[in-house]
N, C-alpha and C positions, 0 to 999 in steps of 0.2 A: 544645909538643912539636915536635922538631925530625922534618923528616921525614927516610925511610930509602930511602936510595943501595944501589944495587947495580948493576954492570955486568954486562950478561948479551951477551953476542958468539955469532951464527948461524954456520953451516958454513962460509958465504964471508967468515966475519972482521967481517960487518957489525955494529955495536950494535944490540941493541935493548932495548924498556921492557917491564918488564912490572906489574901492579897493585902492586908496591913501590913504582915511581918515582912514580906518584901522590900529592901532600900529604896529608896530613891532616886531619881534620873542625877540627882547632882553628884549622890556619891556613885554611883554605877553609870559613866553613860554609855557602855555598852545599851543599856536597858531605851536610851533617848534612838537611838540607832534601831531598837527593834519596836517600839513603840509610835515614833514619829514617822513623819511621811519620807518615804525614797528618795532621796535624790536626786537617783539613776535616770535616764530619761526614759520615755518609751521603748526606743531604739534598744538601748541598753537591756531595759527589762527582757527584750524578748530573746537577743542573744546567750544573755545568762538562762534563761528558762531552757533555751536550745544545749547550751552546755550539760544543764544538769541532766537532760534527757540521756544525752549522749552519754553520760557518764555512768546513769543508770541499765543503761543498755547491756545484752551478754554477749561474752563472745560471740556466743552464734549469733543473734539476732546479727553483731556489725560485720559478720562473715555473710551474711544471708546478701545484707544491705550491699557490699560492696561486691558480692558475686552478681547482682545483678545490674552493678552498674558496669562493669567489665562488660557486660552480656550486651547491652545496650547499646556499650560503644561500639564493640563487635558490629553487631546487626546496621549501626549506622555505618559505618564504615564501608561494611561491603554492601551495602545499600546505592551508597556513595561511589565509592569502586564502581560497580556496577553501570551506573548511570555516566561517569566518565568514559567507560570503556566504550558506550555506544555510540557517547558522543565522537569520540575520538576515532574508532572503528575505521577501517578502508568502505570505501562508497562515494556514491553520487547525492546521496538525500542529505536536504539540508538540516541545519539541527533541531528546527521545527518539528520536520518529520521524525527526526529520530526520537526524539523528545517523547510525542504522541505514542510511535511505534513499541519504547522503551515501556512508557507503563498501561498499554495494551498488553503486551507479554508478562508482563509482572503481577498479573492480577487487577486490570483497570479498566479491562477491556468491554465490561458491561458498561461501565462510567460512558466509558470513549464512546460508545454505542448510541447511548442513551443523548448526549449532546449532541451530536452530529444529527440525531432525529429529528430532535428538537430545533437544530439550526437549519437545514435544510427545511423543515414540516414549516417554521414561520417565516420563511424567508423564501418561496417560492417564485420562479420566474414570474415577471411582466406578461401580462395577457396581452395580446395584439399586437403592434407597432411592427417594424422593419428592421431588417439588421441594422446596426450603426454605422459599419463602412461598407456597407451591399455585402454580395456573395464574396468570397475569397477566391484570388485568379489561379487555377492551376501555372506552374511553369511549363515554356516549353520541353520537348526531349532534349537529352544533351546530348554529351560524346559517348558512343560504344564502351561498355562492361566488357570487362576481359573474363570468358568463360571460366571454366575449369576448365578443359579440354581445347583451350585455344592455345596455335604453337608459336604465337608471337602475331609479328604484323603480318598481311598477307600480302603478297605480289599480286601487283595490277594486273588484272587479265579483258582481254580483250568485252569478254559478256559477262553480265552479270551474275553471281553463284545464283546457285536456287536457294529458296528460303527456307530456314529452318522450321522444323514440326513448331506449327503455334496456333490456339485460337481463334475463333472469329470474336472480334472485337463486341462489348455487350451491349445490348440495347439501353436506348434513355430512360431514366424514369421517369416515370407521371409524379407530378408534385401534388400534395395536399391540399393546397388551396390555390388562389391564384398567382401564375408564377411570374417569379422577377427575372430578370432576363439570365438566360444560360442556366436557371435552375435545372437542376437532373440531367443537364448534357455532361453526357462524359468527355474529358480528355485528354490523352496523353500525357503524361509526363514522367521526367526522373532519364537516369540513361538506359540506353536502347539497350537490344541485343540484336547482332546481326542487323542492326537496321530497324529492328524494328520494337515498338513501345514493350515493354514488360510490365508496364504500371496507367494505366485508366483512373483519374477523380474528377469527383462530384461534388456537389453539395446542393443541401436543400434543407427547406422549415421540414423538421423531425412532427410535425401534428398541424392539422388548421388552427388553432387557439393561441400557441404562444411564437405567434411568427414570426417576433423578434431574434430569436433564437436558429442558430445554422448547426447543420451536425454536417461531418466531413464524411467520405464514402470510399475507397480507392477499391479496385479491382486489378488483380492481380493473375497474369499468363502463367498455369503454372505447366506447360508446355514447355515455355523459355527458362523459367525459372525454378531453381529449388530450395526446397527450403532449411533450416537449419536452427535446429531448438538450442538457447544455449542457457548453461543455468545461470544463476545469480552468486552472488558471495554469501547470501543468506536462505534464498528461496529457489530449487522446490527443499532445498538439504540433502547432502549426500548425492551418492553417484558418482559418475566421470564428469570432469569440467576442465579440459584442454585450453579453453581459451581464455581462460580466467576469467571468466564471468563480462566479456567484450568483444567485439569484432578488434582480431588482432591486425596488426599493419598489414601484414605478408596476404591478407585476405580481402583487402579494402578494393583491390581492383579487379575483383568481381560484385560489392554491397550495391543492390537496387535499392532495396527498402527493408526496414525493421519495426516491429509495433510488438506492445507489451502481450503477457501470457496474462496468464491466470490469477484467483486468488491464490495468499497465501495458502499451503496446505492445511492448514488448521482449520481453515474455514472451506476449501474446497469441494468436501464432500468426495472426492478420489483421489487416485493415485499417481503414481508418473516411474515409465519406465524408460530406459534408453542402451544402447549400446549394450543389449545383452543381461541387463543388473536391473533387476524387478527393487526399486529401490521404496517405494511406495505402494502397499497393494492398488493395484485396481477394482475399481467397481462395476458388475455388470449393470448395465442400464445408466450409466456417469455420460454425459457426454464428453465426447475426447476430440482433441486435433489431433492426428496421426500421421507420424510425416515414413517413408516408405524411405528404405535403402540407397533409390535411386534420386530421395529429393522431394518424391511429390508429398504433396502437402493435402489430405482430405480432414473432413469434420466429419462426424456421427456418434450413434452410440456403440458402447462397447457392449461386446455380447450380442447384439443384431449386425448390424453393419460391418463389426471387423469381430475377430477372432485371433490372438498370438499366434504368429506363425515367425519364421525367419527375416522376411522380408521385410517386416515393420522396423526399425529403428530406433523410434522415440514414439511414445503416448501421453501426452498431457493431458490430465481430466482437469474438469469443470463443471460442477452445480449440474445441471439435468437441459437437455435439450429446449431452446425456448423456438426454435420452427424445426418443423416437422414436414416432410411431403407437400413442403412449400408454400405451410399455412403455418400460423403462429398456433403454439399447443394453447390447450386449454387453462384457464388459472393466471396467465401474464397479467392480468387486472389483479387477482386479490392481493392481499398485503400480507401473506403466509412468507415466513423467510426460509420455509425449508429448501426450495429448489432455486431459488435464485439471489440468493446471499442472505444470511443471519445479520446483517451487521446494521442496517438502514431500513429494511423492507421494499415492496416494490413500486410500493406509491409515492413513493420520497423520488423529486428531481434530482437528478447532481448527473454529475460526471462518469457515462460510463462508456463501453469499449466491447465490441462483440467481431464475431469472424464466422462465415458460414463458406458453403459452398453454392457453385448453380451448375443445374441439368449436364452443362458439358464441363467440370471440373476445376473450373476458376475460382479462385479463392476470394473472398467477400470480406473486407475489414470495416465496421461503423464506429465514429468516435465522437460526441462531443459534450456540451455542457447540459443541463436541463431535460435528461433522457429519463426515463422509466422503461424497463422490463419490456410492457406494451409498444412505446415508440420505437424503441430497438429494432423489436420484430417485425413493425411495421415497417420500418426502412430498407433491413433485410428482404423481409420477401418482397417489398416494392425494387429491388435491387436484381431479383430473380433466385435468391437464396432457396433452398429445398433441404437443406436442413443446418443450423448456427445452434450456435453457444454464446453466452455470454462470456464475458475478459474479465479484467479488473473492473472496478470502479473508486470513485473520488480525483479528483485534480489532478494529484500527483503522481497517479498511477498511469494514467491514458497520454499513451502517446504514441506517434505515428510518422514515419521519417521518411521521405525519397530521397537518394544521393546523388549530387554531381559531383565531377570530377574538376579536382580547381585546378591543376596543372594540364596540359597537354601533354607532357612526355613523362608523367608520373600519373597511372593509372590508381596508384593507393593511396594517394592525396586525396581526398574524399569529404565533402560538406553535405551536412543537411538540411534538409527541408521541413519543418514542419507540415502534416496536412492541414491545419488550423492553426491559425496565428496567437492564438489563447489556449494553446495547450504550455502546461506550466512550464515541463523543463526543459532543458537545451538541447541544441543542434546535436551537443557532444556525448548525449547521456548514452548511448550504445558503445560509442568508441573509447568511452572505460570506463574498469569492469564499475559495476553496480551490485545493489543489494537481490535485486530482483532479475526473475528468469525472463526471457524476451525470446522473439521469432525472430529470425534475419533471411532474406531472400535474397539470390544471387544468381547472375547469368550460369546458365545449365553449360 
């Protein structure tokens, strides 16, 4: 096709073109190509649109772009890192926990908070019913704990020794509503000293309303017994920690029983000292477990009740006194998270864990599922408590162990007992080491 001429002439006489003088697609088909429709598919279109961008781009902008994708990998990376290492970490908690626990400490820990409310807040125990297999049987006592100050086996003598400084055994408790059989009797169990029990449990409904529900109880000679705070691989932090964070071998054949400490420190509200090394301030008015020199093992607060002197040892704080002068304080009802844990509130069921003392010095442990602040203290001072603390709480934190001895001529061959058969973790979680700080008692 021949292309079309036409002269076109402006006001001042000058020529000009206009799209006539232009060729044609048959002689030009560059022009068929910018005229007619793409080819290219969508696909296509959008990758070339993406090149021209890129090519338009300035050096800085593609320095900016790729500094921050370095940056990003970084961050995932040790993100990444990060969350491997905990999982992989030395400890007893499963990766569940650590999971949780990981990004609780990473900034999630409102999230964490806020779910666990929510789960616990609609999911509240069963009103009424029975427990599902009755009460839980204490074990008998077993074989003799080897003291600290024992010099081996003794030679038979004609009469009996006399009996070591211990205790009068403690009264029953009155149960809540009406009782199932052997509710609130105490009994012996775990290995003796000298002959004689170290360790008294119980059990019984924690409230009249959700009867289905058993909290465990032990009572502990701290006469016979002393006791021995030991820390974790990660909780209270810092400090001395001799035993690696476990009842080591060389020590098993004196272990009565062992039950968990406190919250983390983060949330504890106090401090924790030991062997000398103020490693955590203290808080006056925190309540404390405070174990003495010689072993014994009391509860109160700090600043009334004890004062730092030589003779203390270890001080673990916790959250604020929940019995007092052997009546539960004030406030155990509202849902204020200041004095008895940030993390759930007080009117939330779940799983918790307290330790008090009574009148003559005996140490007081309560543990089980479907507890509030309130029930606690109600068991305690139904228990003879005159002043407790609150423990950990949730599942995995509450546990409580008595020990027998599995062999006869190996006193540090040592099993345990759960005092409730629904407490999550195993027999072995004290006899290595762990993430978390625990009590352990042993013949004096």
């Amino acid at each position: 096709m021949s292309s079309v001429h036409q002269d076109h002439w402006d006001l001042a006489g000058a020529r000009t073109t206009t799209a006539l003088d232009v060729a044609t697609t048959e002689e030009d088909p560059d022009l068929e190509r910018f005229w007619g429709a793409d080819p290219r598919s969508a696909k296509q279109l959008r990758r070339a649109k993406r090149r021209e961008r890129r090519a338009r781009r300035s050096p800085r902008h593609r320095f900016i772009l790729r500094s921050l994708a370095v940056a990003a990998f970084l961050l995932m990376f040790q993100v990444g890192w990060s969350y491997v290492h905990a999982l992989t970490a030395p400890g007893t908690d499963p990766w569940t926990t650590r999971s949780v626990e990981w990004f609780r400490d990473h900034g999630g820990g409102g999230i964490v908070n806020r779910v666990e409310h929510w789960w616990y807040t609609n999911h509240p125990p069963p009103v009424g019913g029975r427990p599902e297999h009755g009460l839980p049987k204490s074990a008998k006592p077993s074989a003799d704990a080897v003291g600290k100050h024992s010099k081996g086996v003794d030679t038979p003598i004609p009469t009996a020794p006399p009996a070591p400084p211990h205790l009068a055994p403690p009264g029953n408790l009155q149960p809540f509503t009406t009782p199932l059989p052997g509710e609130g009797v105490w009994s012996p169990t775990g290995r003796t000293v000298k002959g004689l029990p170290g360790v008294y449990t119980t059990f019984m409904r924690p409230d009249p309303v959700h009867t289905s529900l058993v909290t465990g109880v032990a009572w502990m000679d701290t006469k016979l017994l002393r006791g021995v705070f030991v820390p974790g691989l990660h909780e209270p932090g810092g400090g001395p920690n001799p035993w690696g964070s476990q009842v080591p071998q060389d020590q098993r054949g004196g272990l009565i029983a062992a039950f968990n400490s406190g919250f983390k420190m983060d949330g504890a509200r106090g401090g924790y000292y030991t062997d000398g090394e103020m490693v955590k301030p203290l808080r006056d008015g925190a309540a404390s477990l405070v174990i003495l020199q010689d072993g014994t093992v009391n509860v109160g607060m700090w600043g009334r009740d004890f004062a730092m002197d030589p003779n203390i040892k270890t001080v673990r704080q916790n959250l604020d006194l929940m019995v007092d002068g052997g009546q539960e304080v004030p406030g155990l009802d509202s849902d204020a998270n200041d004095k008895w844990g940030a993390t759930l509130g007080n009117k939330v069921f779940v799983w918790r864990s307290a330790v008090g003392v009574d009148a003559q010095g005996g140490l007081i442990f309560v543990g089980g599922n479907g507890l509030t602040p309130r029930a606690s203290g109600d068991v305690l001072a139904r228990a003879g408590a005159v002043r407790a603390m609150e423990l950990d709480i949730n599942s995995q934190w509450v546990s409580y162990y008595t020990y027998d001895q599995v062999y006869p001529y190996d006193p540090t061959a040592v099993q345990g007992h759960k005092l409730l058969p629904d407490m999550q973790r195993g027999e072995d979680r004290y006899l290595q080491s762990g993430e978390r700080d625990f009590f352990a008692m042993f013949a004096r």
